[in-house]
C-alpha positions in Angstrom: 0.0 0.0 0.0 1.6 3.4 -1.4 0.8 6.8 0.8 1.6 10.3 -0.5 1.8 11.2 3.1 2.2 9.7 6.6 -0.2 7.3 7.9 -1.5 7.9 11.5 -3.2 4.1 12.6 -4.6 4.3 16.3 -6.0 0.6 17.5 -7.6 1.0 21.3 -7.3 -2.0 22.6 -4.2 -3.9 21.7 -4.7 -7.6 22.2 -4.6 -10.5 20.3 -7.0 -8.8 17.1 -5.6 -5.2 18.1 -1.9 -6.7 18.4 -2.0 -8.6 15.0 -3.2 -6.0 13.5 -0.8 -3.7 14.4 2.0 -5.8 14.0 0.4 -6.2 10.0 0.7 -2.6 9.6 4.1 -1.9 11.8 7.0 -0.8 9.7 5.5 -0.6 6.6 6.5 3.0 5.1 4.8 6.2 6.0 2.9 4.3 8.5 3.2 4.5 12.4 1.1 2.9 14.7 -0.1 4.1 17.7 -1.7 1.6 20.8 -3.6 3.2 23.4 -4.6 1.3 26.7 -5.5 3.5 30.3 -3.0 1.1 32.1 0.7 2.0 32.3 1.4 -1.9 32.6 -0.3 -2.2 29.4 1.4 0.4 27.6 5.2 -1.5 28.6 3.6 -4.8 27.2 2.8 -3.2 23.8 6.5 -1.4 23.6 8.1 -4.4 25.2 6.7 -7.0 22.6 7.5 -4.3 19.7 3.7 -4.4 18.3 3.2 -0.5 18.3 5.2 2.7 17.4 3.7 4.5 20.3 2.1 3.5 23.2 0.2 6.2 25.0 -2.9 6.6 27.8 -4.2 9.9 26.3 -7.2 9.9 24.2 -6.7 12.8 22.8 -3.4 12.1 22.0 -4.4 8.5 20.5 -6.6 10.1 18.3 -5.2 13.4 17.2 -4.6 13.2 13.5 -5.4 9.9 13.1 -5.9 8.5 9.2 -7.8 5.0 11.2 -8.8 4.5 14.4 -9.1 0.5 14.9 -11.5 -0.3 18.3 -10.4 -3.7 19.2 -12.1 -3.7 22.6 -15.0 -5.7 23.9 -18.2 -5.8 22.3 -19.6 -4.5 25.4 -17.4 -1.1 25.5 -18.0 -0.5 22.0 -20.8 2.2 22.4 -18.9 3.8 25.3 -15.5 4.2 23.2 -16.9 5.4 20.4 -18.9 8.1 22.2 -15.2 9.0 24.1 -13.8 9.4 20.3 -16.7 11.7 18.9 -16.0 14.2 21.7 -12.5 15.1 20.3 -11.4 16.6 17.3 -11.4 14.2 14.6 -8.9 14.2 11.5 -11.2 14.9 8.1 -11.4 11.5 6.6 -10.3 9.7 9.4 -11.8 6.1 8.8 -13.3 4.5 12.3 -13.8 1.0 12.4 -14.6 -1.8 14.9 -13.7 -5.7 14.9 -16.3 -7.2 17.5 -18.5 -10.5 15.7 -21.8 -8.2 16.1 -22.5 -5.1 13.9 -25.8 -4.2 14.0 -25.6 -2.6 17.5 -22.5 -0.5 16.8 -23.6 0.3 13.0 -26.5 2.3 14.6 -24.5 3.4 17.6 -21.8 5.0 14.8 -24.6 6.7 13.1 -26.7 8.1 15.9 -23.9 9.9 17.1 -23.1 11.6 13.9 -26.5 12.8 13.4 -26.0 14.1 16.6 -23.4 16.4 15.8 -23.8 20.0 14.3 -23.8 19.7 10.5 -20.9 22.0 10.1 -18.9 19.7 12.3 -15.7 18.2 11.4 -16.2 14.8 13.0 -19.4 14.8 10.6 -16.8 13.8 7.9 -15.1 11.3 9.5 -16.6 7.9 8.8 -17.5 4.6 10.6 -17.4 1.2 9.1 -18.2 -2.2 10.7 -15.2 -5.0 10.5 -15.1 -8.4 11.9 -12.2 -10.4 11.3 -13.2 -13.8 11.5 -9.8 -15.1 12.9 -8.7 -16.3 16.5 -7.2 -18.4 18.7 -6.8 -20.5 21.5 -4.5 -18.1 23.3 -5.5 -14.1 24.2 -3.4 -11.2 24.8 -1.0 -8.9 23.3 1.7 -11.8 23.6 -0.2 -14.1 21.6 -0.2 -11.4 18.8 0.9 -12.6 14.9 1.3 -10.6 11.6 0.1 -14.1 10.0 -3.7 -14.4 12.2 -5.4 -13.6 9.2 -3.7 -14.8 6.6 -6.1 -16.7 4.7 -8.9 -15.4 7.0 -12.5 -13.9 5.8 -12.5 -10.0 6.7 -15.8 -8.7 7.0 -16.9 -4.7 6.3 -20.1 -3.8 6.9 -20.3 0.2 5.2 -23.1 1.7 5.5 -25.7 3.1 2.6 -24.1 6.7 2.8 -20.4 5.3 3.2 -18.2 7.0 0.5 -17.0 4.5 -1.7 -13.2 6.2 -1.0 -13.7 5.9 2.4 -14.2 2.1 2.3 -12.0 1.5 -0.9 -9.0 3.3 1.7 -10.1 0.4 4.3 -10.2 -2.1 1.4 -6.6 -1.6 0.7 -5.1 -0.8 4.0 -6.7 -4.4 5.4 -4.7 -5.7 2.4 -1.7 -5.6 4.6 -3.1 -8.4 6.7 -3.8 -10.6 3.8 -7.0 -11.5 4.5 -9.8 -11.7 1.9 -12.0 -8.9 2.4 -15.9 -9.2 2.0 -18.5 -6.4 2.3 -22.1 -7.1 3.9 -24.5 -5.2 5.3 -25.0 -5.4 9.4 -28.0 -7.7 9.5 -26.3 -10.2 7.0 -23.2 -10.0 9.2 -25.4 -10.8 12.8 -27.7 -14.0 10.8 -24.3 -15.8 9.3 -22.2 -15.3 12.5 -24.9 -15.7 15.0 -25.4 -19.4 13.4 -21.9 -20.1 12.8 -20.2 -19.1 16.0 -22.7 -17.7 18.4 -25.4 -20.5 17.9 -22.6 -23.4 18.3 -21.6 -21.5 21.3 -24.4 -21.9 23.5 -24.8 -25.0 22.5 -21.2 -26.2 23.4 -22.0 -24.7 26.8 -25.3 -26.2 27.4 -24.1 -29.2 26.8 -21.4 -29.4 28.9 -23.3 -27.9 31.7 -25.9 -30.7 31.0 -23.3 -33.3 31.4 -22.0 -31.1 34.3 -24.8 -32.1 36.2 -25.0 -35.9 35.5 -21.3 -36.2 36.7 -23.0 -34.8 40.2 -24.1 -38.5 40.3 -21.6 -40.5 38.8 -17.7 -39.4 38.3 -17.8 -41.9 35.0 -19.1 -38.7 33.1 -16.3 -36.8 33.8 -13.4 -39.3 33.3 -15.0 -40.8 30.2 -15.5 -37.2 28.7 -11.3 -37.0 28.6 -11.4 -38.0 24.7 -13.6 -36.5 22.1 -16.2 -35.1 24.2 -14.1 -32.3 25.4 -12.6 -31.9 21.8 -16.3 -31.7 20.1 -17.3 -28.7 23.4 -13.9 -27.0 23.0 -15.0 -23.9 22.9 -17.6 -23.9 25.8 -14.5 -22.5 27.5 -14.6 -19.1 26.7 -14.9 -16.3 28.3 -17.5 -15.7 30.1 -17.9 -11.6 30.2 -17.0 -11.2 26.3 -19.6 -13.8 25.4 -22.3 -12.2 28.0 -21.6 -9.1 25.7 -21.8 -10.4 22.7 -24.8 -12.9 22.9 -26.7 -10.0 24.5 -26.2 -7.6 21.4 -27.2 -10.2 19.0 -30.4 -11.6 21.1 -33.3 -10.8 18.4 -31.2 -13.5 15.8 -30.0 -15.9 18.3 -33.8 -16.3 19.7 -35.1 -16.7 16.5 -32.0 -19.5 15.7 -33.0 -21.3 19.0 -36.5 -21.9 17.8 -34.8 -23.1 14.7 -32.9 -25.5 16.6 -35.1 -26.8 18.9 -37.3 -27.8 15.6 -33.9 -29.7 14.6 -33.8 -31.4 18.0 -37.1 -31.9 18.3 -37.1 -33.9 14.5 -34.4 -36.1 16.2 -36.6 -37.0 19.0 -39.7 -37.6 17.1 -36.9 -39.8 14.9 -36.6 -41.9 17.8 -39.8 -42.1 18.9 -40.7 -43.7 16.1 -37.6 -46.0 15.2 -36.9 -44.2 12.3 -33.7 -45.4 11.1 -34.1 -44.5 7.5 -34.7 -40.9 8.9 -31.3 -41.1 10.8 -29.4 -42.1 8.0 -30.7 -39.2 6.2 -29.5 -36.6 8.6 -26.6 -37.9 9.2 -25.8 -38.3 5.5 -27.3 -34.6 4.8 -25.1 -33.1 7.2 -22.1 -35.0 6.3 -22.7 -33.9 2.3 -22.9 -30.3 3.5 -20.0 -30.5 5.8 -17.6 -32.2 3.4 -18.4 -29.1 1.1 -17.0 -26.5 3.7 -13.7 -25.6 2.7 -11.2 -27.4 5.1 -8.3 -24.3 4.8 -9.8 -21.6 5.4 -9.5 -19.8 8.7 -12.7 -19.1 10.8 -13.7 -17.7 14.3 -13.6 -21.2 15.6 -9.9 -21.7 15.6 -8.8 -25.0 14.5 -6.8 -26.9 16.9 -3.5 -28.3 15.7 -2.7 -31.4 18.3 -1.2 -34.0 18.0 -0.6 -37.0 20.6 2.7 -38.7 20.8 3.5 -42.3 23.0 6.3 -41.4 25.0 9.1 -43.8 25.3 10.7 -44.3 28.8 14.1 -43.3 27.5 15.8 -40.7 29.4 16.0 -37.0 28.1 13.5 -38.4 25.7 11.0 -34.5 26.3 14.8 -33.1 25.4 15.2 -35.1 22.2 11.2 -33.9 21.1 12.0 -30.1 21.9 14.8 -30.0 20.7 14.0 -31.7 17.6 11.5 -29.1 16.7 13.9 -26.5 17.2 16.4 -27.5 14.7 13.7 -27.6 11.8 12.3 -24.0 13.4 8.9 -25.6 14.7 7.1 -24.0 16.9 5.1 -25.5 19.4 2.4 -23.6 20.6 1.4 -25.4 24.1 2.6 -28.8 25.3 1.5 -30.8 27.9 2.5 -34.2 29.3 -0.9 -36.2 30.0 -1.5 -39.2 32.7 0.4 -42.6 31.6 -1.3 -45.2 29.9 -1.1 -49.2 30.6 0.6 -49.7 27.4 3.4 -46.6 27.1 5.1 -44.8 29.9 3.2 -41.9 28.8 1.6 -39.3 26.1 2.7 -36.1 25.0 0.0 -33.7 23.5 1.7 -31.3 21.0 -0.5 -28.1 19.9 0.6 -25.9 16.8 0.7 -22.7 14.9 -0.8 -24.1 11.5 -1.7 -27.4 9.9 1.7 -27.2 7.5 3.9 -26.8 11.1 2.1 -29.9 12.3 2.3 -31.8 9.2 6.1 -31.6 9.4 6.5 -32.3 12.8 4.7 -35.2 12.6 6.8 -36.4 9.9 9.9 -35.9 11.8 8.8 -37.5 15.5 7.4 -40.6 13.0 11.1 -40.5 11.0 12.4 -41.2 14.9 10.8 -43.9 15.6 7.9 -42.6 17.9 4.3 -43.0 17.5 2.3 -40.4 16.6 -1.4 -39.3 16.8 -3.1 -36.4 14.9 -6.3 -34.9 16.8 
């Protein structure tokens, strides 16, 4: 991306989205990057880890002169930030832009706020458009940020109907830095698609496990046999609590209406069994696996895929040493580790977790070169 003149980016907010985004637009020429956080301990993570130009606790300064001001914040303190940003002096042109998975809420917030202002105002020419990157992963924080998150990723703008086509054809191309493919939507679109692909599964992950939650009251054998591919299939009925509170909340109208769908889909199944249909059964099961096998397998989504793999560890001494150190010399990194309970038949296993399916795919190839045996999730 080319600029006649420097490039002011401000992301609030510098986690992992804020973080990877500004570690995608970092040293690229004409372009500094500015991270803004109200805590000083913050502000030395962002320098320390090298994500940001400048780290700085002043709003006004954060936002002075800024080309793009990226929220990467909470759904929940969307509203409140954007009415903090409206109150100062505003760049002409500047570009705001959000990345929370709901943008129906802060698409109206965004233009009530505007219409608020006196039409002679200069923040009346500075534009907001909805973004949702639909990238993530298992780990959280400014430490866990990467250049690469959304390589390959869908990046959602919503504009809206009185959006300058510059103004979102300067987003376009800036968000080309992160490599991601960049689709445009409207709001509602946006809240239907993501509200049955993410927020939908979501709840029902956590239901489910609270369900089984309470049968384990009773019986321990729920929990223990639950160790395999139930907690792989919930996986993400462990996050967190207060950003999902936020999020479900500001897409309630669509997710009621998809939980009257689904309890029609549950409730075919039981009438399936009530009647010993079989042929019925089959049918689902074979609709849902044609439709599955027709979603692409690379592409990156808000449900992170998990890279594991489990290897049966030898009782050989330094054997951990040998694995580590192993991926080192080929330059594999190795997200998480974790050395799991010994079964009857090996000394014990080692769960492996990685960056990308192509770092697992060689790793794999190297532990099985050596000998060991080797288990992909």
């Amino acid at each position: 991306m080319e600029h006649s003149a420097p490039v002011k980016i401000t992301i609030f907010g510098v986690g992992l989205i804020g973080g990877s985004l500004a570690l995608c637009f970092k040293g690229k020429p004409g372009v500094t990057v500015v991270g803004h956080s109200p805590r000083a301990s913050s502000l030395e993570k962002y320098l320390d880890y090298n994500v940001v130009d400048v780290a700085t606790s002043s709003f006004s300064e954060a936002v002075r002169d800024a080309d793009f001001i990226f929220l990467c914040v909470p759904v929940g303190n969307l509203d409140q930030y954007l009415n903090e940003i409206y109150k100062h002096p505003l760049k002409r042109g500047c570009i705001v832009t959000d990345v929370g998975s709901t943008k129906q809420s802060v698409m109206e917030c965004a233009a009530q706020i505007a219409n608020q202002l006196p039409f002679d105002h200069d923040n009346r020419f500075v534009h907001f458009i909805g973004g949702h990157p639909m990238a993530g992963s298992e780990r959280s924080g400014v430490e866990a940020s990467t250049s690469d998150l959304f390589e390959n990723a869908f990046y959602v703008l919503t504009p809206s109907s009185d959006t300058p086509l510059e103004s979102y054809t300067r987003l376009e191309r800036l968000l080309h830095m992160t490599k991601a493919n960049v689709v445009k939507m409207d709001a509602r679109s946006h809240d239907e698609i993501v509200g049955a692909i993410s927020h939908l599964p979501h709840m029902i992950a956590v239901a489910l496990v609270n369900q089984i939650s309470r049968y384990n009251e009773g019986n321990d054998y729920y929990k223990t046999l639950a160790a395999g591919g139930f907690r792989d299939i919930t996986r993400i009925a462990s996050a967190e609590p207060f950003i999902w509170r936020d999020i479900l909340l500001n897409n309630k109208d669509i997710l009621l209406r998809l939980l009257e769908d689904w309890g029609r889909e549950i409730g075919t199944f039981k009438n399936m069994l009530q009647t010993d249909d079989g042929e019925a059964i089959v049918d689902a099961f074979s609709r849902s696996g044609l439709f599955r096998s027709q979603i692409p397998e690379k592409r990156k989504g808000m449900i992170f895929s998990a890279y594991e793999i489990y290897v049966d560890v030898p009782d050989n001494p330094g054997i951990l040493g040998q694995i580590t150190t192993l991926h080192g010399e080929h330059q594999i990194n190795i997200r998480n580790i974790q050395i799991m309970e010994t079964r009857t038949d090996v000394p014990g296993v080692l769960r492996l977790s990685y960056r990308n399916e192509q770092e697992m795919d060689k790793a794999v190839k190297l532990l099985r070169k050596q000998g060991l045996s080797v288990f992909i999730r």
